[in-house]
C-alpha positions as YAML, in Angstrom:
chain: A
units: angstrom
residues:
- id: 1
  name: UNK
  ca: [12.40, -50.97, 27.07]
- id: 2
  name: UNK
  ca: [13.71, -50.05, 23.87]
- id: 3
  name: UNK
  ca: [13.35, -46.26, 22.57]
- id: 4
  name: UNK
  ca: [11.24, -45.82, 19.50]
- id: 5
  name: UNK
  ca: [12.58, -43.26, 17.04]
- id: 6
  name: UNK
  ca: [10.25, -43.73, 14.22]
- id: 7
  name: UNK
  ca: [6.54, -42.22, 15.94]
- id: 8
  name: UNK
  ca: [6.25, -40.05, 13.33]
- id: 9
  name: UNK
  ca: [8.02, -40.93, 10.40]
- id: 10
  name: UNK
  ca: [6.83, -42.68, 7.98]
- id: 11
  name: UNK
  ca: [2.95, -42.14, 9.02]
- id: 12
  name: UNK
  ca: [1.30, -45.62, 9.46]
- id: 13
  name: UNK
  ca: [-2.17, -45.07, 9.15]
- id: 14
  name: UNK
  ca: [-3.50, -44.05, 5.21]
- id: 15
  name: UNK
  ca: [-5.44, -40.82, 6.17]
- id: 16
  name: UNK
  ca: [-1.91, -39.27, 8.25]
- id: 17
  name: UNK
  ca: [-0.54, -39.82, 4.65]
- id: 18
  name: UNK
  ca: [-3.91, -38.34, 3.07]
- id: 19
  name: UNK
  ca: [-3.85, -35.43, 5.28]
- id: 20
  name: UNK
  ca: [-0.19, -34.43, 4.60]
- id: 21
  name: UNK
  ca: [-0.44, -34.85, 0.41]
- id: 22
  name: UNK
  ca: [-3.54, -32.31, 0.86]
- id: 23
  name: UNK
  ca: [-1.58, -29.82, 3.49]
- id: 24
  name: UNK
  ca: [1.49, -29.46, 0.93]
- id: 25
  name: UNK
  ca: [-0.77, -29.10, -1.75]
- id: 26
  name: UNK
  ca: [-2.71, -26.61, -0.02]
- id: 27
  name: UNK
  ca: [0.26, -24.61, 0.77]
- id: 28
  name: UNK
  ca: [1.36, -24.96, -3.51]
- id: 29
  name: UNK
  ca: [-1.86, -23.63, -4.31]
- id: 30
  name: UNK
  ca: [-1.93, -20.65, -2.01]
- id: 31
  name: UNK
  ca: [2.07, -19.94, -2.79]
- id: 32
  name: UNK
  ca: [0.46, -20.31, -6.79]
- id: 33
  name: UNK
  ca: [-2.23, -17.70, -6.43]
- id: 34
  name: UNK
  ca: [0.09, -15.61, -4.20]
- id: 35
  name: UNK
  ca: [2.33, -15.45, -7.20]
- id: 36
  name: UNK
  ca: [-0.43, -15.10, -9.66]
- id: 37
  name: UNK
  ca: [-1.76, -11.87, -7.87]
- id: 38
  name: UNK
  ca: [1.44, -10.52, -7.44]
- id: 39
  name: UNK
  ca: [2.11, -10.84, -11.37]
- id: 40
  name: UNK
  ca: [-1.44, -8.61, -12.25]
- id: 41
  name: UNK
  ca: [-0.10, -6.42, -9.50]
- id: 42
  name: UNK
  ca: [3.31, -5.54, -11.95]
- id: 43
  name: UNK
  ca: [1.23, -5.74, -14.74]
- id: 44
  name: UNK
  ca: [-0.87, -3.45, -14.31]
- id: 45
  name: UNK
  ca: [1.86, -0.63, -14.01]
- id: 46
  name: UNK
  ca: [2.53, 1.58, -16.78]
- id: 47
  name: UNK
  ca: [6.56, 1.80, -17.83]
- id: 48
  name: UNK
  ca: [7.01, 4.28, -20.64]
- id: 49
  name: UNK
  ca: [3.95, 5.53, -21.41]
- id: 50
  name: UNK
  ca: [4.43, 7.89, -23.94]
- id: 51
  name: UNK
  ca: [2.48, 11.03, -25.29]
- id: 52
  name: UNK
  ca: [3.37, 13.84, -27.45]
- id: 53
  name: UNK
  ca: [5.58, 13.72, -30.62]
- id: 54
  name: UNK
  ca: [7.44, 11.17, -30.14]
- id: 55
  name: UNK
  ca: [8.06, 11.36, -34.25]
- id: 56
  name: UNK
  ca: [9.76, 14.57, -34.30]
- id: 57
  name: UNK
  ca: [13.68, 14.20, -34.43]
- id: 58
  name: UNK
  ca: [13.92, 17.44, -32.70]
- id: 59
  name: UNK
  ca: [12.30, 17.58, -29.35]
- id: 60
  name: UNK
  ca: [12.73, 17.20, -25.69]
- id: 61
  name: UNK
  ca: [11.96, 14.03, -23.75]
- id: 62
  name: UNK
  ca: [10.84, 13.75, -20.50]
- id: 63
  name: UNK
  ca: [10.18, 10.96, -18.31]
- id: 64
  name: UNK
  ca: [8.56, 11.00, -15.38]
- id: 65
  name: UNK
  ca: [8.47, 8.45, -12.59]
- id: 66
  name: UNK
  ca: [6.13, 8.58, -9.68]
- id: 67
  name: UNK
  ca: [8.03, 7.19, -6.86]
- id: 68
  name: UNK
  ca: [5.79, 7.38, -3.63]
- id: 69
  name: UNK
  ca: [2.42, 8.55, -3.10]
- id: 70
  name: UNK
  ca: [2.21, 10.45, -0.04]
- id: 71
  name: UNK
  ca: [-2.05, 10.18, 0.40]
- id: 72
  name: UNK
  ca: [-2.38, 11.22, 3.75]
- id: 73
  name: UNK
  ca: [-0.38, 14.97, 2.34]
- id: 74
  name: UNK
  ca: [-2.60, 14.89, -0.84]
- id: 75
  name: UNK
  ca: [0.79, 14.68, -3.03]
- id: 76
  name: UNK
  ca: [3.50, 12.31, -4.58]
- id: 77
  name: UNK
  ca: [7.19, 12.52, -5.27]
- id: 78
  name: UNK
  ca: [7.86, 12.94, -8.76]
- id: 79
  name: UNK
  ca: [11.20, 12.33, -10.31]
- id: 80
  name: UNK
  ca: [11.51, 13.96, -13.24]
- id: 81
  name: UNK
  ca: [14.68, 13.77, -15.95]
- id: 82
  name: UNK
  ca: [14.93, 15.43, -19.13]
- id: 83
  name: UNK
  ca: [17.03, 14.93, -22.43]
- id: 84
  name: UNK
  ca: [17.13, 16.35, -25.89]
- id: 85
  name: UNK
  ca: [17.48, 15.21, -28.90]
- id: 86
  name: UNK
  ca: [18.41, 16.22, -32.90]
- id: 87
  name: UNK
  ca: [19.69, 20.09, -33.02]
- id: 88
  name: UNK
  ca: [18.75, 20.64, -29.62]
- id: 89
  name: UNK
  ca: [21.57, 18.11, -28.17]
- id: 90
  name: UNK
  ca: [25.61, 18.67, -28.23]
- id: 91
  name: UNK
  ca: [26.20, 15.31, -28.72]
- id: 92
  name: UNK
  ca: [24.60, 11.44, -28.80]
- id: 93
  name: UNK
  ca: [24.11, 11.00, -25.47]
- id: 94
  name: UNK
  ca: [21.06, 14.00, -25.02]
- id: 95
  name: UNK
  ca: [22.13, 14.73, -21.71]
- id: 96
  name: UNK
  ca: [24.00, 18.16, -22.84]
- id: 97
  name: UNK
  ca: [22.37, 20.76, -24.19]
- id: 98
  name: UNK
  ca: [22.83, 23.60, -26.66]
- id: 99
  name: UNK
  ca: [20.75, 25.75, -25.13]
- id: 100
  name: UNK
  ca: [19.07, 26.94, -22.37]
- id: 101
  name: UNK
  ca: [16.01, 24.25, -21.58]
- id: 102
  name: UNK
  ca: [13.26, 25.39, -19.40]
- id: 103
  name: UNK
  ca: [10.60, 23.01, -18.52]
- id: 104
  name: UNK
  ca: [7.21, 23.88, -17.50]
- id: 105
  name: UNK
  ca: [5.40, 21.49, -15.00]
- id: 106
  name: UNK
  ca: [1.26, 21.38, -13.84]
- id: 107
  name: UNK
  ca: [3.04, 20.92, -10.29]
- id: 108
  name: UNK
  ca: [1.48, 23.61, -7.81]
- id: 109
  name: UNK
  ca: [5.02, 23.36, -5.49]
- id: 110
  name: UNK
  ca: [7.57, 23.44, -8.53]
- id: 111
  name: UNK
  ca: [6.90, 25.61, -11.59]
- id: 112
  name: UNK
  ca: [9.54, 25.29, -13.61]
- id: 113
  name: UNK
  ca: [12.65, 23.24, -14.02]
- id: 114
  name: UNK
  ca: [15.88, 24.93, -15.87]
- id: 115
  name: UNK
  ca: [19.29, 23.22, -17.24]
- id: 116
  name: UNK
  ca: [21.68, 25.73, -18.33]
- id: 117
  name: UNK
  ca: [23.18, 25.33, -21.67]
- id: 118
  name: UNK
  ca: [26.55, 23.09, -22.07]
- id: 119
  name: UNK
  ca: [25.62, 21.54, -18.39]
- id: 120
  name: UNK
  ca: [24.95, 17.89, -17.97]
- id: 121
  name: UNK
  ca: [21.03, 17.74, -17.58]
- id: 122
  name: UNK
  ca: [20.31, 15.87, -14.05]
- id: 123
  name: UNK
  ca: [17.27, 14.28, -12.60]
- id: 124
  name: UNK
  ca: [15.00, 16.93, -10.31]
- id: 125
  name: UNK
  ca: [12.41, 16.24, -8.10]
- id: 126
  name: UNK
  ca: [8.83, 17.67, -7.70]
- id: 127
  name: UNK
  ca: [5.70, 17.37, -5.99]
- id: 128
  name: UNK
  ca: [2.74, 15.72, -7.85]
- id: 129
  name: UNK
  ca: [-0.51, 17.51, -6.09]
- id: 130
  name: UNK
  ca: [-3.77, 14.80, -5.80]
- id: 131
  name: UNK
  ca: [-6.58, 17.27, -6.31]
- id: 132
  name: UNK
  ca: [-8.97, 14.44, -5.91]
- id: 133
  name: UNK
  ca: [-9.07, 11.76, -3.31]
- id: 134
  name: UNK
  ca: [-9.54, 11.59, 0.39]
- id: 135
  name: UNK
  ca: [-7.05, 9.10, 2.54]
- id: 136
  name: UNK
  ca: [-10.44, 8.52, 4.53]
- id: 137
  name: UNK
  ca: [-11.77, 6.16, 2.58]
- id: 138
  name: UNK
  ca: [-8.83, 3.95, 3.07]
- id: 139
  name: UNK
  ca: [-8.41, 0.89, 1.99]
- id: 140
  name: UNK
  ca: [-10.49, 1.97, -1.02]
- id: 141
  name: UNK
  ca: [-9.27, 5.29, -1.71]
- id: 142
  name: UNK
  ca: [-8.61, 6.53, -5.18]
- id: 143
  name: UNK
  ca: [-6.67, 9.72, -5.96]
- id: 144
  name: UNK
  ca: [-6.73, 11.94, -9.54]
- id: 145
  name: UNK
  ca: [-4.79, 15.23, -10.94]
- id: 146
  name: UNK
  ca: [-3.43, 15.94, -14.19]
- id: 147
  name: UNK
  ca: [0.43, 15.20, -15.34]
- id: 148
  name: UNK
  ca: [1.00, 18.24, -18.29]
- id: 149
  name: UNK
  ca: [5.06, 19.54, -18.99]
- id: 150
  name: UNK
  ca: [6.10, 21.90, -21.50]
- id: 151
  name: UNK
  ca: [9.20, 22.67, -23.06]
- id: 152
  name: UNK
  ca: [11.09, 25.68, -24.15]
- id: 153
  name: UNK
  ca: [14.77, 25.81, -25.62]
- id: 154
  name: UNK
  ca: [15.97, 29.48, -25.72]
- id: 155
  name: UNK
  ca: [12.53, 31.02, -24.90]
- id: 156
  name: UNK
  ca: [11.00, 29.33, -27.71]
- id: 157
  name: UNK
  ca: [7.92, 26.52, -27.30]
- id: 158
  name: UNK
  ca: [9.55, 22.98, -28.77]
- id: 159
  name: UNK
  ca: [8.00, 19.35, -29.44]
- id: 160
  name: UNK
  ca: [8.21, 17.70, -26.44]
- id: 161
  name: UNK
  ca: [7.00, 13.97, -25.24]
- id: 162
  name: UNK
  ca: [6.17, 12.73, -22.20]
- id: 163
  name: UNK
  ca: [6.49, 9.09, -20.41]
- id: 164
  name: UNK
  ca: [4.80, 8.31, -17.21]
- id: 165
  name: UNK
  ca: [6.63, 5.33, -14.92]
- id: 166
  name: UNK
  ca: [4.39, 4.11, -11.77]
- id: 167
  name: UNK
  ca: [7.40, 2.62, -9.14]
- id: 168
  name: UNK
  ca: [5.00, 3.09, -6.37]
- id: 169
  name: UNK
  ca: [4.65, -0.55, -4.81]
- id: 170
  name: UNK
  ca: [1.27, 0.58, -3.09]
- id: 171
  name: UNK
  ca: [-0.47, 2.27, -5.78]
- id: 172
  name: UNK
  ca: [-1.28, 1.50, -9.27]
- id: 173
  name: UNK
  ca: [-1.64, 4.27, -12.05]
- id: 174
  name: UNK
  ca: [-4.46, 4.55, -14.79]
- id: 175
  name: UNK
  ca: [-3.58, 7.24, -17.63]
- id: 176
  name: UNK
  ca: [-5.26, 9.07, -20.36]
- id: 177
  name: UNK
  ca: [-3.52, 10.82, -22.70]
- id: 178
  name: UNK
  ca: [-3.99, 14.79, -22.91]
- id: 179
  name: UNK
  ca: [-2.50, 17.84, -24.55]
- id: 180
  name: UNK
  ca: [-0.22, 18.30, -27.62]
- id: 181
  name: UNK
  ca: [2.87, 17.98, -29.50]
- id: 182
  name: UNK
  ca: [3.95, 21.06, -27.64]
- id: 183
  name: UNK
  ca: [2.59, 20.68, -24.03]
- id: 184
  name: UNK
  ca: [1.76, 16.87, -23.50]
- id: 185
  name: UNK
  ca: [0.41, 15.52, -20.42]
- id: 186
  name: UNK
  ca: [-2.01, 13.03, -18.95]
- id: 187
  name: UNK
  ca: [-4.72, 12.61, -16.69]
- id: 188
  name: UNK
  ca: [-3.73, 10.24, -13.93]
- id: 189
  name: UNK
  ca: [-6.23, 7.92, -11.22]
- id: 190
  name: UNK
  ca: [-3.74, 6.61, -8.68]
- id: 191
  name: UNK
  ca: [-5.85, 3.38, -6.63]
- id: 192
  name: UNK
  ca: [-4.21, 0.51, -4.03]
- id: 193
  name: UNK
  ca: [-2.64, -1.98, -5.38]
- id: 194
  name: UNK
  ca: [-4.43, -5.96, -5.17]
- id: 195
  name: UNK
  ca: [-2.27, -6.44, -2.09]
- id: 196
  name: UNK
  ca: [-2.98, -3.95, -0.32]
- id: 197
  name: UNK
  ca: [-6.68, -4.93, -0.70]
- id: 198
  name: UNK
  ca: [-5.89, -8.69, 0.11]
- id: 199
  name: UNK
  ca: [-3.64, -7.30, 3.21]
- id: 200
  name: UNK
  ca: [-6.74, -5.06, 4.73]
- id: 201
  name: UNK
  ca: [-9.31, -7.67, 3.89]
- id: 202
  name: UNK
  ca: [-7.17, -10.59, 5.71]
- id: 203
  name: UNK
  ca: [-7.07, -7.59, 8.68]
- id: 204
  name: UNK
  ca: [-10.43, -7.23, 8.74]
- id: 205
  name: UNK
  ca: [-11.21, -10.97, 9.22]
- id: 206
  name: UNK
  ca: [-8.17, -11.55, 12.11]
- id: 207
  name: UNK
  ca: [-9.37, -8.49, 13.55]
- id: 208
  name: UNK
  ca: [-13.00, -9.67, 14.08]
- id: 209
  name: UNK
  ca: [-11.66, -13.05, 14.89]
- id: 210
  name: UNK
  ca: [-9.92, -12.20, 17.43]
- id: 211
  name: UNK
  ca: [-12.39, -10.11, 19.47]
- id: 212
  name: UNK
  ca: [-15.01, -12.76, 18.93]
- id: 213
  name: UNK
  ca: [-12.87, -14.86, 20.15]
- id: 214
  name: UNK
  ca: [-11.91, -13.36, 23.20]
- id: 215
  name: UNK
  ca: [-15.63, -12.54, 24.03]
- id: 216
  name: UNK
  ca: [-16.50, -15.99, 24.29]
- id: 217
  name: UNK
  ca: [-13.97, -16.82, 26.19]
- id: 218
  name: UNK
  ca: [-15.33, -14.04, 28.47]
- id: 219
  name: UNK
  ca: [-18.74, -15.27, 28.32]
- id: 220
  name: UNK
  ca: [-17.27, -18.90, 29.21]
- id: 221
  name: UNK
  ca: [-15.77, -17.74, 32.02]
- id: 222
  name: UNK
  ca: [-18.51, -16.26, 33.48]
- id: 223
  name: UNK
  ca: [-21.11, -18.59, 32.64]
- id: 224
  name: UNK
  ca: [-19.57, -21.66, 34.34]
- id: 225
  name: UNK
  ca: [-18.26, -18.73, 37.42]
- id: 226
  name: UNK
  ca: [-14.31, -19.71, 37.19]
- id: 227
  name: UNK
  ca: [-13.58, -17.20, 39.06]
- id: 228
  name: UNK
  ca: [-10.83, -15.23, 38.40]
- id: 229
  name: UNK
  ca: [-8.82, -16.76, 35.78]
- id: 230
  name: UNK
  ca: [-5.69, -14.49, 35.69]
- id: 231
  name: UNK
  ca: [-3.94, -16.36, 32.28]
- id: 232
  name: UNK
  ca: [-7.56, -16.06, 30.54]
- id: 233
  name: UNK
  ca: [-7.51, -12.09, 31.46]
- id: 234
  name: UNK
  ca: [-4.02, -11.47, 30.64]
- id: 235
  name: UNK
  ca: [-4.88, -12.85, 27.54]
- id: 236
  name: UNK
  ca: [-7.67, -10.66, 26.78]
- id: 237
  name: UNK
  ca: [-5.61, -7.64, 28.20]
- id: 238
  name: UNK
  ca: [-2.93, -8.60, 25.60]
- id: 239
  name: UNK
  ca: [-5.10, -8.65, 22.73]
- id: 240
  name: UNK
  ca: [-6.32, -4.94, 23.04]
- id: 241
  name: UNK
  ca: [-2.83, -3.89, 22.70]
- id: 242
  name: UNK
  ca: [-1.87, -6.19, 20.01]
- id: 243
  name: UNK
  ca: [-5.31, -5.21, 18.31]
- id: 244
  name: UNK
  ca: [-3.81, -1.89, 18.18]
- id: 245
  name: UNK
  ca: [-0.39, -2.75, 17.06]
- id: 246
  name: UNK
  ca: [-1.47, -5.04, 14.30]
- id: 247
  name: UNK
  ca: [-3.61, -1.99, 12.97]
- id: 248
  name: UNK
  ca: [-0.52, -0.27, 12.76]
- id: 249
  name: UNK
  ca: [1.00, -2.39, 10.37]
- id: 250
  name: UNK
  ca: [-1.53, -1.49, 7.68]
- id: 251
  name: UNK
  ca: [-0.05, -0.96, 4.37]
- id: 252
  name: UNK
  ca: [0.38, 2.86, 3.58]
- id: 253
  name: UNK
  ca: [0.16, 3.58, 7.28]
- id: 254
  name: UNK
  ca: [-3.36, 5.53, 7.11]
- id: 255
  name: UNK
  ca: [-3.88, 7.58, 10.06]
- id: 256
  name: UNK
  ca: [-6.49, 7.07, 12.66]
- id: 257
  name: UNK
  ca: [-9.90, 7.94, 11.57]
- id: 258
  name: UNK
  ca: [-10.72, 6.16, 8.07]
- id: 259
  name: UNK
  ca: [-12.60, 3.67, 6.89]
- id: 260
  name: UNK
  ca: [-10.71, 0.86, 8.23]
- id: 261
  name: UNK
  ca: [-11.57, 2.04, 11.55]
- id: 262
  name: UNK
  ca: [-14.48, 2.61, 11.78]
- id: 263
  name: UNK
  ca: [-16.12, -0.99, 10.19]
- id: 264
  name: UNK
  ca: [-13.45, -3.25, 12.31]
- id: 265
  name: UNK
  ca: [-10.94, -1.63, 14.76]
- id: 266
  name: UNK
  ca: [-12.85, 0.43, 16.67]
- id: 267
  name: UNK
  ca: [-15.37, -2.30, 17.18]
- id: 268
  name: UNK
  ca: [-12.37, -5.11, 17.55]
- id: 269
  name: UNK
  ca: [-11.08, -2.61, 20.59]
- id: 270
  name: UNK
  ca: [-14.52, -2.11, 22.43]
- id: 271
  name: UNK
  ca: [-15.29, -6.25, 21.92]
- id: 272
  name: UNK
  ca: [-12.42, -7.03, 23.67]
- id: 273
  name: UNK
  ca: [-12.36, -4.15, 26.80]
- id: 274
  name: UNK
  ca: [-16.03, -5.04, 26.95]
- id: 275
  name: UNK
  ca: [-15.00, -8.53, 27.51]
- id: 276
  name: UNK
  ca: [-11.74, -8.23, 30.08]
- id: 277
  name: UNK
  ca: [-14.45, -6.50, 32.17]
- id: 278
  name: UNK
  ca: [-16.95, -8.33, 32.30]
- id: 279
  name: UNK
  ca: [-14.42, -11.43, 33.12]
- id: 280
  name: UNK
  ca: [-13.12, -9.47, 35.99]
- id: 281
  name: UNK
  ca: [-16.72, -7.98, 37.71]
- id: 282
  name: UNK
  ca: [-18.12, -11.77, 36.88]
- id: 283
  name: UNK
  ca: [-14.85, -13.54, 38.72]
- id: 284
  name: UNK
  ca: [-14.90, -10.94, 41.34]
- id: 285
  name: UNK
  ca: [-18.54, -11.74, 42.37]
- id: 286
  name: UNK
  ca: [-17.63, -15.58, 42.08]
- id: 287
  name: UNK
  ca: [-14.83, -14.94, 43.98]
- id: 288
  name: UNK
  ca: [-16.38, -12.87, 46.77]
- id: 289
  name: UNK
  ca: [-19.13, -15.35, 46.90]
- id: 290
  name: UNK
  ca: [-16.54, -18.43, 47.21]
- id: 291
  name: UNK
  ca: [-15.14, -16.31, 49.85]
- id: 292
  name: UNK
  ca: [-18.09, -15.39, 52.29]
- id: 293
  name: UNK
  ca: [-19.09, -19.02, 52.31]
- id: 294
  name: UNK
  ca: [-15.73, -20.52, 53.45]
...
């Protein structure tokens, strides 16, 4: 008897062709709004946004880029770099100053910045403190504080602007513009980013899933009395720790005790313990049973 080689290629019957147009379709479509979301996502970041007198030839610039927003510590890494421009500079370049630049920061950890006259100016790093915010109500915590710098060049106040850059992929920045020529700054709401919201929300749904799922298999189980059915329980015994791993993997890593635990994984957990035993004291008493009447 000859071997066939074509039983699945190319599909004979109309609806095998229907039903893989609409599954590649499906997947363009969810690969399109993927994409899509991922575009507001960059688009709503802020890159260069300026304040202070940004007409003056001679001033200081500073730029200041938020790279990671540490919630659960109430703070974020700031990078900050300075340069100068018109008199205040040696040369084009605004990386070498005249004189001595001190820079004055709203940070509660880092005061004040110096570069020494004559010395290349180099990046320095600070901590941004959230005043506002609490990592409890995670997924849909927001955080505020206030960005503010002011310049000096040889003990004297100078025009200074100031840019804000959000490179935090987790968070998205909202500014408003505060201050003056002399000590610009902004107020800043940090909030998660659209992914992280579609990450926790698809979570939340596999999550419940899964213990439903595994308490109806329970409930099966005992209701026709299987017995003990050791690859149903290890089953259910394996999704109580990969409940707890797959928590784990929550963007921003919040720590046990918010939000997110409290409307899905602690629930998820108890669903499915409740459910391994009651599979094992229902298919010990059918076993027992089967037992005492052989």
């Amino acid at each position: 008897m000859a071997k066939r080689t074509d039983w699945w290629w190319p599909p004979a019957h109309p609806r095998t062709w229907a039903a893989m147009v609409g599954a590649v379709a499906l997947v363009a479509l969810a690969t399109l709004i993927g994409v899509y979301l991922s575009h507001l996502d960059r688009g709503g970041r802020h890159s260069g946004f300026e304040a202070g007198a940004a007409g003056v030839p001679d001033r200081v610039d500073i730029v200041a880029t938020i790279n990671q927003v540490n919630a659960a510590r109430n703070d974020a890494d700031l990078r900050v770099f300075v340069s100068v421009t018109g008199a205040y500079a040696e040369d084009e370049s605004g990386v070498y100053p005249k004189q001595d630049v001190t820079v004055s920061t709203s940070s509660l950890s880092t005061g004040e910045l110096a570069f020494p006259a004559g010395k290349r100016i180099v990046a320095q790093d600070t901590l941004l403190d959230l005043v506002g915010g609490d990592i409890a109500d995670y997924p849909f915590d927001r955080y505020t504080t206030t960005i503010r710098f002011a310049a000096d060049v040889a003990g004297k106040p100078v025009p200074t602007t100031l840019a804000i850059i959000d490179s935090d992929p987790g968070f998205v920045t909202r500014e408003k513009a505060d201050g003056d020529v002399y000590a610009p700054g902004f107020d800043v709401q940090l909030r998660r980013t659209r992914g992280t919201f579609a990450m926790v929300w698809l979570m939340y749904v596999i999550m419940w899933s899964l213990a439903l799922a595994v308490l109806t298999g329970a409930l099966v189980m005992g209701h026709r009395r299987l017995g003990m059915v050791w690859p149903g329980l290890g089953w259910m015994a394996a999704s109580l720790f990969a409940l707890a791993g797959y928590r784990n993997t929550a963007p921003g890593q919040p720590p046990i005790g918010c939000l997110l635990d409290y409307t899905v994984f602690l629930w998820a957990e108890a669903i499915v313990a409740f459910s391994v035993v009651y599979a094992v004291l229902r298919g010990t008493r059918v076993e027992v049973a089967a037992e005492a009447e052989g």
